[in-house]
C-alpha positions as a printed Julia matrix, in Angstrom:
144×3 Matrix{Float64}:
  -8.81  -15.34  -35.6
  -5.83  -14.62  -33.54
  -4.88  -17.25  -31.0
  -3.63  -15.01  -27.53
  -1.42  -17.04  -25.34
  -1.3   -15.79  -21.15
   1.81  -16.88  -19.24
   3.26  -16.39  -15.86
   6.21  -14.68  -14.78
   8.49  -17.48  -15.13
   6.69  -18.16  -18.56
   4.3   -21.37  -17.15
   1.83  -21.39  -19.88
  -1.81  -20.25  -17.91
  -4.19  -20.73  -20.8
  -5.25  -19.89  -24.45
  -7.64  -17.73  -25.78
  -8.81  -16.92  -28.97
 -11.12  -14.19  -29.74
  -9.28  -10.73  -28.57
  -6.66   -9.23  -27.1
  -9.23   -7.83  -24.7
 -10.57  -11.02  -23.95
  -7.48  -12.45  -23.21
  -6.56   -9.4   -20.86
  -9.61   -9.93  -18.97
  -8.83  -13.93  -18.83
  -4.99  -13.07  -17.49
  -6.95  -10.83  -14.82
  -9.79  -13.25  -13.94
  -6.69  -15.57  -13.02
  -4.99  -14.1   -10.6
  -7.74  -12.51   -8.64
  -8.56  -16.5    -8.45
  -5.69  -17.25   -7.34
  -3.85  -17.37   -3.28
  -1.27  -14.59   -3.22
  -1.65  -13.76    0.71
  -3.11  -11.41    2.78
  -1.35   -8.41    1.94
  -2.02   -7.86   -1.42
   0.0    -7.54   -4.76
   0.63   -6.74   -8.23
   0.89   -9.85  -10.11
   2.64   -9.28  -14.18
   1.17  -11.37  -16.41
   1.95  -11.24  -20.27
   0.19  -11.63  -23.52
   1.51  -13.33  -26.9
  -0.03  -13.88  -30.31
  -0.03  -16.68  -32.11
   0.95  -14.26  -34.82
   4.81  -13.57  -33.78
   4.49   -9.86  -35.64
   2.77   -8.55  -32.41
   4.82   -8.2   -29.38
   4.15   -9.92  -26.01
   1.95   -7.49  -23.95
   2.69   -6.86  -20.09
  -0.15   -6.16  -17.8
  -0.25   -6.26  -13.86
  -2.92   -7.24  -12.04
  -3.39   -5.55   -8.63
  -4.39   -7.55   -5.9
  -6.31   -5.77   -3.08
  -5.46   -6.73    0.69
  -7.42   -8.7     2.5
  -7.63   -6.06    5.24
 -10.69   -8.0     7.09
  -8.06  -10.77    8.01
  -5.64   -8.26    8.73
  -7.71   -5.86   11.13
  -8.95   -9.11   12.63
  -5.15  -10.83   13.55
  -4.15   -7.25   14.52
  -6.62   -7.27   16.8
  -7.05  -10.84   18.17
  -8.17  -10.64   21.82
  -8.65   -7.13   22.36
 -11.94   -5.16   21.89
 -12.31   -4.04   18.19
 -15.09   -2.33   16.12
 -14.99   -5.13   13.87
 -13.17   -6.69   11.22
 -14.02   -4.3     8.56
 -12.54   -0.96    7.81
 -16.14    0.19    7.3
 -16.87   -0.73   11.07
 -14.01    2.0    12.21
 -14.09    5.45   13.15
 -10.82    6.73   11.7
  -8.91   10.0    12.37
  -6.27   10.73   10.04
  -3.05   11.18   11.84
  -0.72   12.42    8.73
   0.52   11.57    5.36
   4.92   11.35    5.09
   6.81   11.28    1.61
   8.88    7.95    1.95
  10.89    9.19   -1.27
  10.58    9.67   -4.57
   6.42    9.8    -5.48
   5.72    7.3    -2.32
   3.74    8.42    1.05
   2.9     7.16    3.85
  -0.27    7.62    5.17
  -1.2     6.78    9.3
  -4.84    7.15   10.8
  -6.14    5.79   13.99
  -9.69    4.56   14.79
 -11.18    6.56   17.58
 -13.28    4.3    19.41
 -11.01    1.2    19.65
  -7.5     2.14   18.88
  -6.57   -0.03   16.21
  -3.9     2.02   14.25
  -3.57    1.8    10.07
  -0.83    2.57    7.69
  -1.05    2.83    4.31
   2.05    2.72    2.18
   1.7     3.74   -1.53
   4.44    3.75   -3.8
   3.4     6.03   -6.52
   4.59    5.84  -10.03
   8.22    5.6    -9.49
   7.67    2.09   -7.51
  10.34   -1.21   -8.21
   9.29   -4.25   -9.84
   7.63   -6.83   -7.62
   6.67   -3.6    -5.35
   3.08   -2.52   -4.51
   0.58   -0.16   -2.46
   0.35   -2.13    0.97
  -1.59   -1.25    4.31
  -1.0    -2.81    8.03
  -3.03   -2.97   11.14
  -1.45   -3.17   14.46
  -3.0    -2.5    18.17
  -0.07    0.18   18.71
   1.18    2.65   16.01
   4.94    1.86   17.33
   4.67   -1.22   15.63
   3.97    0.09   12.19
   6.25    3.23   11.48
């Protein structure tokens, strides 16, 4: 049986597993969505090595969803809001930009309280360390 190493970024050994490459995939991903990377989301690389030095060192990234109820709720403190889940929002879609190259922006507003939303997804030509993010703010001027 194949021994599958996972490492950080900067190569900090995570953990060992040995049964399959699959299993170690899932134990890279079950590691960072443990882990503290904000509130705004991310794509976290993580790579792969076998014991056997014939197979090359894998690559996967692990996308990190925001944590938009924290966001809606600090965009919001102490004004009147739906609540501090996207679910509790009426939204109205106010129109999707090109920001260059595959990216778009994407801007809605929610109709009963006014709390404005902007998605930003970079699309397959993003940079490394770069990722889909989305902001809440109590006026739109602050987000574009």
């Amino acid at each position: 049986m194949t021994t599958y190493t996972i490492y950080d970024r900067y190569r900090f050994e995570i953990e060992k597993q040995s049964d399959t490459i699959e299993d170690a995939k899932q134990a890279a991903k079950q590691w960072v969505l443990g882990g503290d990377w904000g509130v705004d989301g991310a794509n976290v690389e993580v790579y792969i090595h076998a014991a056997d030095d014939d197979e090359p060192i894998i690559s996967i990234i692990v996308e990190v969803p925001p944590d938009e109820e924290h966001l809606i709720h600090e965009a919001m403190y102490g004004t009147e809001s739906c609540g501090d889940s996207p679910n509790d929002h009426e939204w109205e879609h106010d129109g999707t930009w090109s920001s260059g190259g595959t990216s778009t922006t994407t801007a809605s507003h929610c109709r009963r309280c006014g709390l404005h939303r902007v998605w930003r997804v970079c699309g397959s030509q993003q940079n490394p360390d770069e990722h889909d993010t989305v902001t809440y703010s109590a006026s739109m001027a602050d987000e574009l």
